[in-house]
MARKOLDO-383875 format. One line per field, with one value per residue (C-alpha): x, y, z. Coordinates in steps of 0.2 Angstrom, whole numbers, padded with zeros to 4 digits, always signed. Layout:
// residues N
x = X  ... .
y = Y  ... .
z = Z  ... .
This chain:
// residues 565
x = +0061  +0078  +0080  +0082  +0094  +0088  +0095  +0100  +0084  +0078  +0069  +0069  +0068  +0054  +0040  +0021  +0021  +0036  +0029  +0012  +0021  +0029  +0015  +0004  +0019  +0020  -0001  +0001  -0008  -0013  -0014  -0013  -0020  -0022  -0022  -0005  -0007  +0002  +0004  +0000  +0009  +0024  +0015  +0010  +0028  +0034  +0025  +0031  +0049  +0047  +0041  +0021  +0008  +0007  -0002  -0009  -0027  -0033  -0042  -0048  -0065  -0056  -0045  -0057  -0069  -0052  -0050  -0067  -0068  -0051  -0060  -0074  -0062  -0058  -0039  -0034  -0032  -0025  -0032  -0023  -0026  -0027  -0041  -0049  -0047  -0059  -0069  -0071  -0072  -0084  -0099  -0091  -0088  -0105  -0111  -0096  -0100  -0118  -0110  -0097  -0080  -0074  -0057  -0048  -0051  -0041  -0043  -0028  -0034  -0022  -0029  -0018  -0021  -0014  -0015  +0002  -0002  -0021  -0031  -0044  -0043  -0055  -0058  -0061  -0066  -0083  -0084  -0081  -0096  -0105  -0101  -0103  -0087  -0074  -0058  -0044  -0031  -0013  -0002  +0016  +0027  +0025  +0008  +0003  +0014  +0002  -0012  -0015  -0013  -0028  -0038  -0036  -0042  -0056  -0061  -0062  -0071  -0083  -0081  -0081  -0070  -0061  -0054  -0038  -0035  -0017  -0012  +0005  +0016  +0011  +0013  +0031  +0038  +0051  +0050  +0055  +0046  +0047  +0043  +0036  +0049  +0068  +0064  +0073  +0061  +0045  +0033  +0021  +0004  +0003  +0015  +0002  -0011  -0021  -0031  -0031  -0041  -0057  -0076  -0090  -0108  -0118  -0132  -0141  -0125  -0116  -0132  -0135  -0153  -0165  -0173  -0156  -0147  -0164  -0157  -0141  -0141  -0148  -0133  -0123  -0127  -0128  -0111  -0106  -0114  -0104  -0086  -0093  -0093  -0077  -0068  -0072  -0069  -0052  -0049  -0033  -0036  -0022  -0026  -0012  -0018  -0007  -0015  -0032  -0036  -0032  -0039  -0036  -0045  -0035  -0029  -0015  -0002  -0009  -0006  +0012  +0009  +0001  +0015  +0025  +0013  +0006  +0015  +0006  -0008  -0020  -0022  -0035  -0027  -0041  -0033  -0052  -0062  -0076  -0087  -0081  -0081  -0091  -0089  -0072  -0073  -0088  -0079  -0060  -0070  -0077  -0059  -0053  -0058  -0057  -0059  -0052  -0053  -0036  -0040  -0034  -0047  -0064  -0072  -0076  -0073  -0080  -0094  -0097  -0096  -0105  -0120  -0117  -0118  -0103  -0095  -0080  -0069  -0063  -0054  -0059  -0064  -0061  -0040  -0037  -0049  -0038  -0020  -0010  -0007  +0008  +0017  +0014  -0004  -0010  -0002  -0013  -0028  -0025  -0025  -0038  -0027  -0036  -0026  -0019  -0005  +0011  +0011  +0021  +0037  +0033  +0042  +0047  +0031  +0033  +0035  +0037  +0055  +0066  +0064  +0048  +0038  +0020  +0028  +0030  +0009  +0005  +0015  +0007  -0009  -0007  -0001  -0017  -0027  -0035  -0048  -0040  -0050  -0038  -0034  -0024  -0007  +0011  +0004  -0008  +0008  +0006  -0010  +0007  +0017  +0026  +0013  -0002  -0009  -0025  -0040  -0047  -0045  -0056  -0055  -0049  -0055  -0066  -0056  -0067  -0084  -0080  -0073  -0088  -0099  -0091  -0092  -0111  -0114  -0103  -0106  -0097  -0080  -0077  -0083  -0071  -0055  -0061  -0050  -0048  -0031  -0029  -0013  -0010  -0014  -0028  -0036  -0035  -0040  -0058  -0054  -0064  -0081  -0078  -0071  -0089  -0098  -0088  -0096  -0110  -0116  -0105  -0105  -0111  -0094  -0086  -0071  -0054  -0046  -0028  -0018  -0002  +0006  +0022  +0024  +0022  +0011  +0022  +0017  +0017  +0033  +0033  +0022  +0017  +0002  -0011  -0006  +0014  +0014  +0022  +0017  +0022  +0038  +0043  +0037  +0029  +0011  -0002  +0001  -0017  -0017  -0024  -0027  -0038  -0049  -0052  -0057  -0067  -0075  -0080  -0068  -0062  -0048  -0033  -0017  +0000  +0013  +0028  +0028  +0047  +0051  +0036  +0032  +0026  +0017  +0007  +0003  -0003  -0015  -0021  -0024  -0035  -0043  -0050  -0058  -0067  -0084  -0077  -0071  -0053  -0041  -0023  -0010  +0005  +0016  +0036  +0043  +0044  +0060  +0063  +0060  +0064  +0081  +0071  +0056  +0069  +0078  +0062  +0055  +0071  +0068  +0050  +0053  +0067  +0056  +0041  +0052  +0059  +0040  +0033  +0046  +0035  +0028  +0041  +0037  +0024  +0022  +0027  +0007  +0002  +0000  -0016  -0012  -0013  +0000 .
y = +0055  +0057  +0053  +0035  +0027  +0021  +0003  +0000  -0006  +0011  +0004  +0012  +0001  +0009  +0004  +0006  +0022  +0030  +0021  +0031  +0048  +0047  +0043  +0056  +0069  +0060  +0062  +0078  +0079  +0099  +0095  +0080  +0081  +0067  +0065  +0053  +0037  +0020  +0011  +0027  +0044  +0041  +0044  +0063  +0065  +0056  +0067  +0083  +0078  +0075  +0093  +0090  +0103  +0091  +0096  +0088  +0092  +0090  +0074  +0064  +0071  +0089  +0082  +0073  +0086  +0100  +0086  +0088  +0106  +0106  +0091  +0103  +0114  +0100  +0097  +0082  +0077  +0064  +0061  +0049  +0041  +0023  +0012  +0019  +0036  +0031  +0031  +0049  +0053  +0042  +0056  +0065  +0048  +0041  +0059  +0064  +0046  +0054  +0073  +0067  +0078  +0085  +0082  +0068  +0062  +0046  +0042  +0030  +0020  +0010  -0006  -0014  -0033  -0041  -0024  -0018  +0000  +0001  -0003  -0012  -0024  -0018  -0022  -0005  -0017  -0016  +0005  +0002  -0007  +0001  +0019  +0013  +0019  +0012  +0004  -0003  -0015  -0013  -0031  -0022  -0006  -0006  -0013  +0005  +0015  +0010  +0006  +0025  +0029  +0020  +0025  +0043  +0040  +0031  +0045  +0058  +0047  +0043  +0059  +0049  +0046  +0033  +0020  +0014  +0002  -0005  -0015  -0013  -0025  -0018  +0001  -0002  -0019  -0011  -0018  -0013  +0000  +0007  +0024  +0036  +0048  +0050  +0052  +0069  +0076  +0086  +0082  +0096  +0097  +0093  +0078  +0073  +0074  +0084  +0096  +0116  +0118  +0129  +0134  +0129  +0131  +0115  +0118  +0102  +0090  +0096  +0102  +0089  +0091  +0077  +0083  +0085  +0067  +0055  +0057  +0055  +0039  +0033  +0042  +0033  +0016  +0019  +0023  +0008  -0004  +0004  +0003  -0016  -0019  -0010  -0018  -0036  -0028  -0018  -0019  -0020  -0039  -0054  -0072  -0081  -0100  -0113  -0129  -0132  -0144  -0128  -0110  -0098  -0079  -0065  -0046  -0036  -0045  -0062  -0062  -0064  -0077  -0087  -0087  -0095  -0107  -0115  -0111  -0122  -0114  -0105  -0085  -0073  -0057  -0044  -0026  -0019  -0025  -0016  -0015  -0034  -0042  -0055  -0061  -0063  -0072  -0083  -0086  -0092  -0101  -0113  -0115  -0126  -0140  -0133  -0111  -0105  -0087  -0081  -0065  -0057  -0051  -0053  -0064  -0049  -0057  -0074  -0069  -0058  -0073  -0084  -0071  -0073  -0092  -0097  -0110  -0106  -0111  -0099  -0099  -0108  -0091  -0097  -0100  -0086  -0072  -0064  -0056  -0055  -0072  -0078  -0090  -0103  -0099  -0100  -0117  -0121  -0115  -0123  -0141  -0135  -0138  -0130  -0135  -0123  -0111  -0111  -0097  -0083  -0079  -0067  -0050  -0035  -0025  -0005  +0007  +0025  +0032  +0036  +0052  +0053  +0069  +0058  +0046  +0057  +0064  +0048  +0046  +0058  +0052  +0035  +0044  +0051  +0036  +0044  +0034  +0038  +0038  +0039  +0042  +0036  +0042  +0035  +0040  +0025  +0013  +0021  +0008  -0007  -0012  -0003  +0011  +0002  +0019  +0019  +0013  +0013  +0020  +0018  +0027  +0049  +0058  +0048  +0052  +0067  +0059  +0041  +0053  +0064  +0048  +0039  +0055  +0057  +0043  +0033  +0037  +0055  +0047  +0038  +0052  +0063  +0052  +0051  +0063  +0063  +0062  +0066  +0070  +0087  +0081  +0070  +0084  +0096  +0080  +0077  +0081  +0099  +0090  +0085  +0101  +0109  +0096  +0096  +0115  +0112  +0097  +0097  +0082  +0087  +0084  +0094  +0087  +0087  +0086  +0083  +0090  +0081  +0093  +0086  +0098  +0085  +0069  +0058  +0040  +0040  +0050  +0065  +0077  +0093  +0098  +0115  +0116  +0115  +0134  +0123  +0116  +0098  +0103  +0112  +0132  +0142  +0147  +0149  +0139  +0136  +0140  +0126  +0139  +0151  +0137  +0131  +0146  +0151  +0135  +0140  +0133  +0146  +0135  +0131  +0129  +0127  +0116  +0108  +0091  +0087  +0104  +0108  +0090  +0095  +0109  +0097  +0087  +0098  +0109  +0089  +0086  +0102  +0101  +0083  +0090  +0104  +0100  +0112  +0109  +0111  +0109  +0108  +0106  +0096  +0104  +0097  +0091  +0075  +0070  +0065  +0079  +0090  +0096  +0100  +0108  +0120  +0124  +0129  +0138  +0148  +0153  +0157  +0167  +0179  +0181  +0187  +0199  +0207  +0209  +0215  +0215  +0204  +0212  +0209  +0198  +0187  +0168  +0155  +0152  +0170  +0175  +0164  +0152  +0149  +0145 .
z = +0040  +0031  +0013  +0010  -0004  -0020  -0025  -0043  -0047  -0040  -0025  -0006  +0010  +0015  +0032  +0025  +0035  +0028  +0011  +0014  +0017  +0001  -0008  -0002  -0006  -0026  -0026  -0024  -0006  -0001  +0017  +0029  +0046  +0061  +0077  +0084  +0090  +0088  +0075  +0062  +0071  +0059  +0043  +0046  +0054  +0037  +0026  +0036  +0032  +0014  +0013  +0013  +0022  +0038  +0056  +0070  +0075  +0095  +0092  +0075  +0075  +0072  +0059  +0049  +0047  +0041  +0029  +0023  +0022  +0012  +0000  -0002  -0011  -0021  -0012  -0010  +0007  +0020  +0038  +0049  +0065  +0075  +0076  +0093  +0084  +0071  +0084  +0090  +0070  +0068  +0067  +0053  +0044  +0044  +0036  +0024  +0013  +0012  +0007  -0003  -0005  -0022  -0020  -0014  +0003  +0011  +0030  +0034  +0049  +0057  +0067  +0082  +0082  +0096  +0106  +0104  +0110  +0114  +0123  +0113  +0098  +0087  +0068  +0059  +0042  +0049  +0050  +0031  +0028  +0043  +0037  +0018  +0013  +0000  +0010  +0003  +0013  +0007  +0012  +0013  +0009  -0010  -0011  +0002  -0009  -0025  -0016  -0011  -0025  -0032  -0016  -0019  -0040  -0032  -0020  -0034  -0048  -0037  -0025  -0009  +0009  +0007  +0023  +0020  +0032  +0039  +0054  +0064  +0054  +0039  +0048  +0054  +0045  +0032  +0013  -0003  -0012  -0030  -0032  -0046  -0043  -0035  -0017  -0017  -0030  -0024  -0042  -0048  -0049  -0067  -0061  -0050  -0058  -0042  -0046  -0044  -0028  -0028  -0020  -0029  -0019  -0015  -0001  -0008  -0007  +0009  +0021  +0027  +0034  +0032  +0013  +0006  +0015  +0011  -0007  -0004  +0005  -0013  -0023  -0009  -0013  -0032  -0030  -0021  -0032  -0047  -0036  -0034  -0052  -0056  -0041  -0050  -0066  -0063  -0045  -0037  -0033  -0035  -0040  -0041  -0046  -0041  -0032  -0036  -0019  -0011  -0011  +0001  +0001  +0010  +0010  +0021  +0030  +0029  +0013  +0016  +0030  +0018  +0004  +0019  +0028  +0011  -0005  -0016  -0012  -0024  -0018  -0020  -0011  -0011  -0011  -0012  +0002  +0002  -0006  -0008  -0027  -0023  -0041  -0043  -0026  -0032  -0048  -0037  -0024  -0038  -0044  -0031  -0020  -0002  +0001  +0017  +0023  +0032  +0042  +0059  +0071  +0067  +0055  +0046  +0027  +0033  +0039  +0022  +0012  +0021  +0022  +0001  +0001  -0002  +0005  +0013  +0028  +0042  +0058  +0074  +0085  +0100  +0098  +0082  +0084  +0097  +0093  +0078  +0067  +0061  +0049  +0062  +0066  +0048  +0045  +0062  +0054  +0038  +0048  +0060  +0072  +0089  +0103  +0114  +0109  +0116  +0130  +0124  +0134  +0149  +0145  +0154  +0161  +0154  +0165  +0167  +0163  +0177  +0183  +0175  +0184  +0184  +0196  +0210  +0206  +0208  +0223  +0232  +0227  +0232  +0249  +0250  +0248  +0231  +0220  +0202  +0188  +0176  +0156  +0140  +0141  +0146  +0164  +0162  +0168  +0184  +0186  +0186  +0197  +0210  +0210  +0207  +0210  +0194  +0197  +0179  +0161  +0148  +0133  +0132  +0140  +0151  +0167  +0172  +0168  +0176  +0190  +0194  +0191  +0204  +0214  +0211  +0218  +0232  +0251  +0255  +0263  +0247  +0236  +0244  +0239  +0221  +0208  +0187  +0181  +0162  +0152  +0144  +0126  +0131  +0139  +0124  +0115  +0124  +0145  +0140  +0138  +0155  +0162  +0158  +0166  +0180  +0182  +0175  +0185  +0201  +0213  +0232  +0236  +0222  +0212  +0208  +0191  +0190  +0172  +0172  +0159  +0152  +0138  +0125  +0117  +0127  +0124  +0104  +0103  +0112  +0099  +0098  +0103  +0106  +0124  +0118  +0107  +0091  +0077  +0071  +0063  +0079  +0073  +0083  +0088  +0099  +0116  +0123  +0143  +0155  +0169  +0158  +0152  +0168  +0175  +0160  +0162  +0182  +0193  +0204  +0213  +0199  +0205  +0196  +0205  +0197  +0206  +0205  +0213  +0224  +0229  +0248  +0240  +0227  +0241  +0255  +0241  +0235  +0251  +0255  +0239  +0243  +0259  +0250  +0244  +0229  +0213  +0210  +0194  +0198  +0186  +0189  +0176  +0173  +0154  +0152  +0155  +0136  +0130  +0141  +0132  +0117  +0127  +0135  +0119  +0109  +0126  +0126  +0107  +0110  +0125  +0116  +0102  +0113  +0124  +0106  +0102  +0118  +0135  +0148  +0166  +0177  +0192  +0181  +0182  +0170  +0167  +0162  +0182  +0184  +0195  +0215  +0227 .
């Protein structure tokens, strides 16, 4: 992230990401961890930049609960991910609102209406209330830049996780963005206000065994119904009063949206919203003749208010529940207006880069008549058009478990075509599971599970990761080896095959693989061709360093000699 230029009103053009990277660095954050993934990957890359304590984790459930530990020391701490990563975190999160942290904790979740990059459209509002933990909504760059501000104050008053929730125009539209300090100025921790970090022993507040969480629950919601009274005391909510024939209740982006579609309008832009202040909200409602909720994705706030009595109007489901809304689709909400939308112009389907080494796997695989379960990467355009060579994904990870399902169960001249495909990151993320069940429960047919190892997190940027050797600024460490887990796991066949170079080789050992009722891993191994130049560079660094440390065994393999050819 380089250093952005002030204005002479002192302001940076700033996205919310890079807006919530340079307020984690002015709170005074210890340590910010996440897993990357669209819209929120910039955010650590951001806070790295600025000279923050910034690393990525192998999947969000590890990152949150680092997070936690740090907050037990009473750091204050920021874990980031994507809406479907809240997902994997989601068992820590239930638990750590009961346990409470003792520094500040702020889980920056960013939702993807419309599916811009996943491959779901969840709402995360309703982990929030599911969880019972705080969430805050912030509607543009300066309002996330103060917004976490409050989020983390809130977290130690009340020593609780909180979810701050953004979407992907909030995550990557630019706006401006006054700061507490010059943006080339690193504040102290008496600036900040965090506090010195340190142990103090709590069996009874963080073991979490039923004695210690029944009473903890009940601290739980004690705690929310004091944030409910301070959100409608001193939270960070707008009302703006303008019309009274018209009131409209909001947070994030639509609050923009609305400013456009209905200017006149009376606003009540929540920036808590939960636990909701259903005062304030009882107390606008009765200000104006007609109250319309404005939210994208579910009818989350809706449905809230409605459960409280209040009369209100929403969205029609059917035509607005779905993708993002817009300037336009508001004023079409405002005047009920349900008839169908104008079909969106057809643009050009993704695909894989040219030279791209997962074309040619899936080539051969195609070749070879496979049934590909596959998994989330850039490799999940092989299921378009030309290649049309993925026969399901689901969520990561699930490629070896949808795989050796599939294999469990189809007649044998099926089974024997079935393989798991899972990228390098996604396999570090949550393929290991499956890897042990894969030994643990082998089909009659055995399996085969496919690595395509690109050297990098490909599809949100081409990040680091433990399979790459370097941290997320690019330094060196310890580069986990694919061909010792799977044998450590119990498969005896691994092979290590570069599928530009050795493309007859990947396909004859594929083939044999598929007619043995053994289980094989093979790893298809080639840089993406992105990042390639940069892979090489740092190999080459790493390389030199370790032959000035120890001189390697002549003769040896790229993968530490424990491949099969």
């Amino acid at each position: 992230m380089p250093q952005p230029s002030q204005d002479k009103n002192g302001r940076l053009l700033l996205s919310g990401n890079e807006a919530v990277a340079l307020a984690a660095l002015h709170c005074g954050v210890a340590l910010g961890t996440g897993y990357p993934g669209t819209p929120s990957t910039e955010i650590l890359e951001g806070f790295s930049a600025l000279g923050g304590k910034a690393q990525w984790a192998p999947n969000e459930k590890v990152a949150a609960e680092v997070a936690l530990g740090a907050a037990f020391a009473k750091a204050r701490v920021l874990c980031t991910m994507k809406h479907v990563g809240l997902n994997v975190a989601a068992d820590v999160l239930f638990t750590m609102t009961y346990s409470g942290v003792d520094g500040g904790y702020v889980l920056v979740v960013a939702d993807d209406p419309g599916l811009a990059s996943s491959q779901n459209e969840q709402d995360s509002r309703r982990y929030a209330e599911a969880a019972v933990a705080p969430m805050f909504e912030p509607a543009d760059s300066q309002d996330a830049y103060d917004l976490l501000q409050v989020a983390f104050a809130t977290s130690e008053r009340w020593r609780i996780p909180v979810i701050f929730r953004m979407t992907t125009r909030v995550c990557h539209s630019k706006s401006p963005v006054k700061p507490r300090f010059a943006p080339d100025v690193i504040p102290t921790a008496a600036e900040t206000g965090a506090p010195a970090t340190d142990f103090v022993r709590n069996i009874a507040g963080r073991v979490m065994v039923p004695g210690h969480a029944k009473p903890a629950h009940r601290r739980l919601r004690a705690k929310m119904a004091e944030m409910e009274l301070w959100n409608i005391s001193q939270g960070p909510n707008l009302v703006e009063k303008r019309s009274e024939s018209l009131g409209i209740i909001t947070a994030g982006i639509c609050y923009h949206h609305i400013r456009e579609a209905a200017p006149d309008a009376s606003v009540l832009k929540l920036g808590m919203t939960y636990p909701l202040p259903l005062a304030t909200i009882r107390a606008f409602a009765a200000t104006v003749d007609r109250c319309v909720i404005i939210e994208e994705n579910d009818p989350w706030l809706a449905t809230a208010l409605r459960a409280a009595d209040l009369r209100i109007e929403a969205k029609d489901d059917a035509t607005f529940r779905f993708g993002e809304l817009s300037v336009d689709r508001v004023k079409r909400i405002l005047n009920k207006d349900t008839s169908p939308e104008p079909v969106p112009p057809r643009g050009k389907p993704p695909e894989l880069c040219k030279g791209c080494p997962h074309t040619t796997s899936f080539e051969v695989m195609k070749e070879l008549n496979c049934i590909v379960s596959g998994d989330i990467g850039c490799y999940t355009l092989a299921a378009l058009p030309p290649l049309s060579a993925m026969d399901m994904m689901i969520d990561m990870g699930a490629s070896v478990g949808m795989g050796l399902g599939l294999r469990h169960v189809l007649p044998r001249d099926q089974a024997k075509r079935v393989i798991s495909v899972i990228g390098d990151s996604t396999f570090l993320h949550s393929g290991l599971p499956g890897l042990v069940e894969m030994a643990y429960n082998p089909p009659e047919t055995g399996h085969v599970l496919m690595i395509l190892d690109n050297g990098t997190t490909a599809m949100t940027g081409q990040q680091e990761h433990p399979g790459t050797g370097r941290h997320l600024d690019g330094s060196g460490t310890h580069k986990v080896n694919f061909e010792e887990m799977a044998h450590a796991a119990g498969v005896k066949n691994v092979f290590t095959i570069n599928p530009i170079r050795e493309r007859a080789m990947l396909k004859a050992v594929l083939a044999d693989s598929l007619q043995k009722d053994e289980l094989t891993v093979i790893i298809a191994r080639s840089p993406c061709i992105l990042a390639a130049g940069r892979i090489a560079a740092w190999d080459k660094e790493l390389k030199a360093k370790q032959a000035a440390d120890e001189p390697a065994e002549s003769g040896s393999c790229e993968c530490g000699g424990t491949c099969q050819h």
